[in-house]
C-alpha positions in Angstrom: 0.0 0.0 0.0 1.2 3.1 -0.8 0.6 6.4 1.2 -1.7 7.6 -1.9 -3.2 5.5 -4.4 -5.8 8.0 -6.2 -4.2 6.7 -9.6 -5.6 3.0 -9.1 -9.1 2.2 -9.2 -10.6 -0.7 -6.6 -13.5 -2.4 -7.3 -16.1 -2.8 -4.3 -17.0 -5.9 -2.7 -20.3 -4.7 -0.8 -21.4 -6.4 2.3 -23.6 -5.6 5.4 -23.4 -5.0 8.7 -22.6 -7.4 11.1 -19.6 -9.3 9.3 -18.5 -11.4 12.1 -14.9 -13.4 12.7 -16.6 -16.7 11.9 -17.8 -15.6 8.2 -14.3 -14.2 7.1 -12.3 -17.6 8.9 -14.7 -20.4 9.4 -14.0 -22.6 12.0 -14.2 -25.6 10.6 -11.3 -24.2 8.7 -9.2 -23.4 11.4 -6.9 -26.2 11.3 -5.4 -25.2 8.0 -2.9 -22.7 7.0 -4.2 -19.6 5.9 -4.2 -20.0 2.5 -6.9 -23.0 3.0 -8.6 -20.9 5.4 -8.4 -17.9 2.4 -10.4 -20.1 0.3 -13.7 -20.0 2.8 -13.8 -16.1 3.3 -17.2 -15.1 3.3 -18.6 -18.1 2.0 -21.5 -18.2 4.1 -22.7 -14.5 2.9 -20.7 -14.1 -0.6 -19.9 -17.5 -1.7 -18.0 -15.8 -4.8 -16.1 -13.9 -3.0 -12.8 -16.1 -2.5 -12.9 -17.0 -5.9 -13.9 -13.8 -7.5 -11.6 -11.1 -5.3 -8.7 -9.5 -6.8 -5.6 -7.9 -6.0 -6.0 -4.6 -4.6 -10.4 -4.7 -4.2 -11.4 -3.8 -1.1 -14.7 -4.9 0.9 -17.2 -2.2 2.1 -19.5 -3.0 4.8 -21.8 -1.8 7.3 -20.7 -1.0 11.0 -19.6 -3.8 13.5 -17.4 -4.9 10.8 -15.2 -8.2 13.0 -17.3 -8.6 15.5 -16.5 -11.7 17.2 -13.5 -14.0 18.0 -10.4 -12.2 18.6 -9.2 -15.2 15.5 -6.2 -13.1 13.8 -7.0 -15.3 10.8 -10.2 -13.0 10.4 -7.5 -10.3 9.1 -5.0 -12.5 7.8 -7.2 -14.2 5.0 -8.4 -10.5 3.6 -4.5 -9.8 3.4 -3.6 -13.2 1.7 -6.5 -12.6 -0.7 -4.9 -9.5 -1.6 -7.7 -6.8 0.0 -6.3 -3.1 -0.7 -8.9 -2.1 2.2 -12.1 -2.6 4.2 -14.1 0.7 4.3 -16.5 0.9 6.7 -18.7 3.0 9.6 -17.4 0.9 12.3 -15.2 -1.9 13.4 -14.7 -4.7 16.3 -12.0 -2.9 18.7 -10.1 -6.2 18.2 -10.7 -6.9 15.0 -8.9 -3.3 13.9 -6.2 -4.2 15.9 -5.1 -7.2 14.5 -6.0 -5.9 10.6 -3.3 -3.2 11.5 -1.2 -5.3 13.2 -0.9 -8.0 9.7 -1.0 -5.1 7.5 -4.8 -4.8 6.5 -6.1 -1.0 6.2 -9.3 0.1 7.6 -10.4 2.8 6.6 -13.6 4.3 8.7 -16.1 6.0 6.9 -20.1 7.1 8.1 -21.0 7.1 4.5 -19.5 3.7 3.3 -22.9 1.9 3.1 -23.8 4.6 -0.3 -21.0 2.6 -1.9 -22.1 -0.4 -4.5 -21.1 -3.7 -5.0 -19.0 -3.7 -8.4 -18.0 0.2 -8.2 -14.6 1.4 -8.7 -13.2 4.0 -6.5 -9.7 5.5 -5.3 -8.7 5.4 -1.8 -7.0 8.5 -1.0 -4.8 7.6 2.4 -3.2 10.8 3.0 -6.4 12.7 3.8 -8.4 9.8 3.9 -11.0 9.6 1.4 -12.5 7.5 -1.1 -13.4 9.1 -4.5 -16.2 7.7 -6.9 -16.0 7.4 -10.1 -18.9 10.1 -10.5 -16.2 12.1 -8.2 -18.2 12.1 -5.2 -15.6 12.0 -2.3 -16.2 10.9 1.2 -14.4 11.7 4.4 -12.6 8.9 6.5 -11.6 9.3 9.8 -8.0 10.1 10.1 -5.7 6.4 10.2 -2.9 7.8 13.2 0.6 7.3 11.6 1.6 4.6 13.1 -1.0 2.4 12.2 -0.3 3.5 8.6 3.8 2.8 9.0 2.4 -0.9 9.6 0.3 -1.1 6.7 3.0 0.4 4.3 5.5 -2.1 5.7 2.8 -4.9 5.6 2.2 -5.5 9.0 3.6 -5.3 12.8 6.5 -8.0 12.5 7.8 -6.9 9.4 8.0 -2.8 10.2 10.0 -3.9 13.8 12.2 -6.1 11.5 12.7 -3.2 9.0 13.6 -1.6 12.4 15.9 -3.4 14.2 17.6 -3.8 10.9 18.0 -0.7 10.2 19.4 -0.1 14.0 21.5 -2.6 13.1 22.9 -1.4 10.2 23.3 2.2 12.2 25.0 0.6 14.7 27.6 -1.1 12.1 28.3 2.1 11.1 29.3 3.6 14.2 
């Protein structure tokens, strides 16, 4: 993810409200690796969706998005799958953690739900805001920096390795 990506268009995966842990890792999946567990992302509520998703489309959804388990799998799986973003009113406190924490972007947004399944928009990270085709733009709640340094590094492990490597290398040099 890059800190702006207005020049790419990502098509919308719309969903309602409610998504819970259990619909994006089933639990009968559990005791596979992620990318089994990848293959039964929302197949209760979109069975195409696992099949269908794309590199850099990102799901929109009504609030409450990760309600649930504390599963990290229920972040994971959208990463694997290659989710840009989930845009949405409101999230799970645990579930925005651990997107942040593997390098998922969530991007909060009252007015998500007038988004529609199929339309392509531009996520705009440095203000944030999503831009319609029609050019319609809505406001996101601001992403703190931090959060963002671990989605542009593509997740909590590998930003404190890109860290301590970088110490390291410092270090070396003194």
């Amino acid at each position: 993810m890059t800190a702006d990506t207005l020049h790419r268009r990502h098509r919308v995966w719309r969903l309602g409200a409610d998504i819970d842990t259990d619909a994006l890792a089933p639990g009968h999946a559990m005791k596979h690796g992620i990318d089994v567990i990848a293959k039964h992302c929302l197949e209760a509520i979109r069975p195409d969706f696992a099949r269908g998703v794309r590199p850099g489309d990102v799901i929109v959804a009504g609030p409450n998005f990760g309600i649930g388990s504390s599963r990290e799998q229920a972040a994971a799986v959208l990463v694997q799958l290659g989710v840009a973003a989930v845009i949405a009113p409101s999230y799970s406190g645990l579930y925005f953690r651990n997107a942040f924490n593997v390098g998922l972007l969530l991007l909060t947004c009252a007015e998500a739900e007038s988004l529609q399944d199929g339309e392509r928009i531009a996520l705009d990270t440095r203000t944030p805001a999503v831009r319609t085709a029609g050019a319609r733009t809505l406001a996101c709640e601001p992403v703190p920096g931090f959060l963002m340094e671990m989605v542009d590094a593509g997740g909590l492990l590998r930003l404190l390795r890109q860290r301590m490597a970088a110490k390291k290398e410092a270090d070396a040099q003194h």
